[in-house]
C-alpha positions as CSV (number, residue, x, y, z in Angstrom):
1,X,0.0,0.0,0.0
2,X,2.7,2.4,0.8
3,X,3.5,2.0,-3.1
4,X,0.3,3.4,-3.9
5,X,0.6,6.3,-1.6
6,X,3.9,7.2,-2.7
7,X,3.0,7.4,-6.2
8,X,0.3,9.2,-5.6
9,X,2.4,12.4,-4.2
10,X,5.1,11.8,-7.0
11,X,2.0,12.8,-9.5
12,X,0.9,15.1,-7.6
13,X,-0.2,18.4,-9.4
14,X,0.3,21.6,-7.1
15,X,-1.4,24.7,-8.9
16,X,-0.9,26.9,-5.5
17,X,1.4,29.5,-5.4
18,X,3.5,31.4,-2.4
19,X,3.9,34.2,-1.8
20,X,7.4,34.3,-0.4
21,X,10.9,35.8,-1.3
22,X,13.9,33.1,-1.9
23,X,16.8,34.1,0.2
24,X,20.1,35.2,-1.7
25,X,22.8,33.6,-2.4
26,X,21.6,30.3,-0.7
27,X,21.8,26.8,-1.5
28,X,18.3,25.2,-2.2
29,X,18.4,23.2,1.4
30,X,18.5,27.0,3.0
31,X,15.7,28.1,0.5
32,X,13.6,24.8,1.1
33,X,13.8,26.1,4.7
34,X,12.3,29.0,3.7
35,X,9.7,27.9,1.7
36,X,8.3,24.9,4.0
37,X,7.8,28.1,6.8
38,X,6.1,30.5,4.4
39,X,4.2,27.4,2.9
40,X,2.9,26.4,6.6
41,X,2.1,29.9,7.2
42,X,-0.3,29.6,4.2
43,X,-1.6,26.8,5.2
44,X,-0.2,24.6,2.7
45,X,-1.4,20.2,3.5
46,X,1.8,18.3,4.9
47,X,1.5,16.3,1.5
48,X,2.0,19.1,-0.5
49,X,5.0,20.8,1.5
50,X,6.7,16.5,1.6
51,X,6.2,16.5,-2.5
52,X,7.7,20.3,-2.9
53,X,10.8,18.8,-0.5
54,X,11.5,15.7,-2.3
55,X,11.4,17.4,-5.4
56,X,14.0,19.4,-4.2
57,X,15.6,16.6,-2.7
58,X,16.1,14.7,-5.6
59,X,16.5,18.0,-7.8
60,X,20.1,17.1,-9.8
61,X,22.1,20.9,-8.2
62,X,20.9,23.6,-6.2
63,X,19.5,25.1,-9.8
64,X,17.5,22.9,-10.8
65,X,16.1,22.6,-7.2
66,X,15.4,26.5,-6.5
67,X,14.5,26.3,-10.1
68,X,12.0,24.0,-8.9
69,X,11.1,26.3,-5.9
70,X,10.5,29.0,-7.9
71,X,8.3,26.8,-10.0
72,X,5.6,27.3,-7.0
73,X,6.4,31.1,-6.3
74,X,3.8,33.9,-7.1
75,X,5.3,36.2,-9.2
């Protein structure tokens, strides 16, 4: 069962977007900080914030994973 549930978040499709400010001149662990805080304060569901961090996670660099992050930003 835990198969299921896993791919279920890995097709997950987020459409929200935060309303937060990446820091500078971090790596994307010190912005995924960030973001899980600003993403809590908006309420965000504890699966959406756990897809958001694996993503990161298993992002290939720090671009591609604030790339990622900034994916979900409001601009």
């Amino acid at each position: 069962m835990a198969g299921a549930a896993e791919c279920h978040l890995r097709s997950m499709n987020i459409r929200k977007q935060l309303t937060w400010t990446p820091p500078a001149g971090g790596n994307r662990f010190s912005a995924l900080d960030s973001f899980v805080r600003a993403a809590e304060d908006e309420d965000w569901t504890e699966s959406e914030i756990q897809f958001i961090i694996d993503e990161v996670v298993e992002a290939r660099d720090d671009a591609e994973g604030l790339a990622i992050l900034v994916s979900y930003t409001r601009r």
